[in-house]
Each structure stands twice: as C-alpha cells, then as structure tokens.
N, C-alpha and C positions, 0 to 999 in steps of 0.2 A: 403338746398333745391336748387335743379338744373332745369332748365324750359329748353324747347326747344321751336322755334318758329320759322316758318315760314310763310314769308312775299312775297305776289305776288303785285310785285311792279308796277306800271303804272297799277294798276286797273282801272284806273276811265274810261275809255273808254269802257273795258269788264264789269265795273257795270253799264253803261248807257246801253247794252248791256243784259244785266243779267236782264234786270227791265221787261222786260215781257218774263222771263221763271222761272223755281221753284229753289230756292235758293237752297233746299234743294240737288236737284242732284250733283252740283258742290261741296258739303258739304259733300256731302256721298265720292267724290273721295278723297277728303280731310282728310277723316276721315279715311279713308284706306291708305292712304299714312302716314298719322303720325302712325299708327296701325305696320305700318311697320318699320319704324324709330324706334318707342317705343321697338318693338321686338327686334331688333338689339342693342338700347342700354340697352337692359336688358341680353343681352349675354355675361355670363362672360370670361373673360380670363382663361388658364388654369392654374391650383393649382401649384406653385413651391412646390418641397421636403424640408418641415420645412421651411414654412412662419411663418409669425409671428402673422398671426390673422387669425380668427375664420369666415370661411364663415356661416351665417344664410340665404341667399335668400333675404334676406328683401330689397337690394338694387332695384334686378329684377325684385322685384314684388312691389316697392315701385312707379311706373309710374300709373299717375291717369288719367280718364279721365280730358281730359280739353275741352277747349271753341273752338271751330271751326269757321273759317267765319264768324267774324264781322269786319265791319268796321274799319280799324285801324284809329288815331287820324288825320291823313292829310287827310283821305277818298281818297288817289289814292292805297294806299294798302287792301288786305285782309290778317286776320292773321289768324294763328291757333296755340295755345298753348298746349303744354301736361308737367305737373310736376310732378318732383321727390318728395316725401312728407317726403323724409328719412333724417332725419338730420344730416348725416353724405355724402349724393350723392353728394356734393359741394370737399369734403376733395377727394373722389373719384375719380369723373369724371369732375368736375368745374375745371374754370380755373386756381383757385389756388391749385390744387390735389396738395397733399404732397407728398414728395419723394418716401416714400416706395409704390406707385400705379405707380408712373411714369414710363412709360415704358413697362409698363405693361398693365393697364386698359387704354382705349383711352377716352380723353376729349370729351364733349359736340362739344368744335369746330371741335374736330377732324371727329366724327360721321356727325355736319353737314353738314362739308365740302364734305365726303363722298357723301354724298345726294342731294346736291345741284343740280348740273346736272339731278342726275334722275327724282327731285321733279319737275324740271323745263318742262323736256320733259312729266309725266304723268300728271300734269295739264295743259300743254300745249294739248294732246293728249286728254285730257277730253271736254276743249273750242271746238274744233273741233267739237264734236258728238253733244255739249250741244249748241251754238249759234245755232240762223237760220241761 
C-alpha cells in the first residue's frame, strides 16, 4: 500500500485565521487538488511489446478516498491523505519499485515532486478568495 500526502506547512497562522470561516471551503479545494494528483497517479504508462505482466486496472482504480484537512500532529501543518489499497502499489510506484517498473511507471516521489509547486500555488490561490 502507497499513501500520498500533503502538508501545508506554517499553518498555524492561516488556522488562527481559518477559525472564523467554514473549514469545509478550503477542504473542498483540497479535495480537488488531491482528486487531481489521484487522477494523474492512476495514469498508466504505455504497454511495452511482450512485457511481462498482466495489466488488470486494479492499480488506477486502487486510490481511495482518504481524510482531508486535519490537523497534523505539531498543529502548524494541515494534511490531506489519499491511499493506494493495492498490495502490490508499493512494488509499483513506492519507493522501493522493483526494477522491472523502473523507468517506466513513476514513483510516488516522483508524482509529488511533480505537484509540489502547483499544490502550493492552488492553495495558496484558494487562501486569497477564502481569508477576510
């Protein structure tokens, strides 16, 4: 099983902030922004001619909802999590993927490195509309 999660770090200023508006708005852009990540890492790569295993889907459709906006354990972050339920998504896309995916299917890190920037600029862009 493979989790993704991201963490807006130096919350504690925008949750003192957050205390008198609806959690749930910033929750919703959150939920759309993993929605998107989720999408992307359920996109497979393309079929090489005689691989050696058997695609069934079950990887891309193995992302579940997860927990959105809680407090993380220092309380200056908020988290959001979404997981792979497939027991195989670790051999995969984790960061000990075995050789024959390397190169081929991209890591967890690799996806959230991808995202990092954008997640940062559309919750940033969300704070904007959402503070007073």
């Amino acid at each position: 099983m493979i989790s993704y999660k991201v963490k807006v770090k130096g919350a504690d200023e925008v949750i003192k902030q957050l205390q008198g508006i609806r959690l749930d708005r910033l929750a919703g852009v959150i939920d759309g922004v993993m929605d998107k990540i989720m999408a992307d890492a359920a996109d497979y790569p393309p079929e090489l001619p005689g691989q050696r295993y058997i695609r069934t889907g079950d990887l891309g459709r193995g992302w579940t909802d997860g927990v959105t906006l809680f407090p993380h354990k220092d309380a200056t972050q908020l988290e959001a999590v979404r997981t792979n339920s497939v027991d195989y998504a670790g051999d995969v896309m984790g960061t000990g993927q075995e050789a024959i995916f390397e190169d081929r299917w991209r890591t967890n890190e690799q996806i959230m490195d991808q995202w990092e920037a954008r997640v940062a600029q559309l919750i940033e862009d969300a704070l904007v509309k959402i503070l007073p």
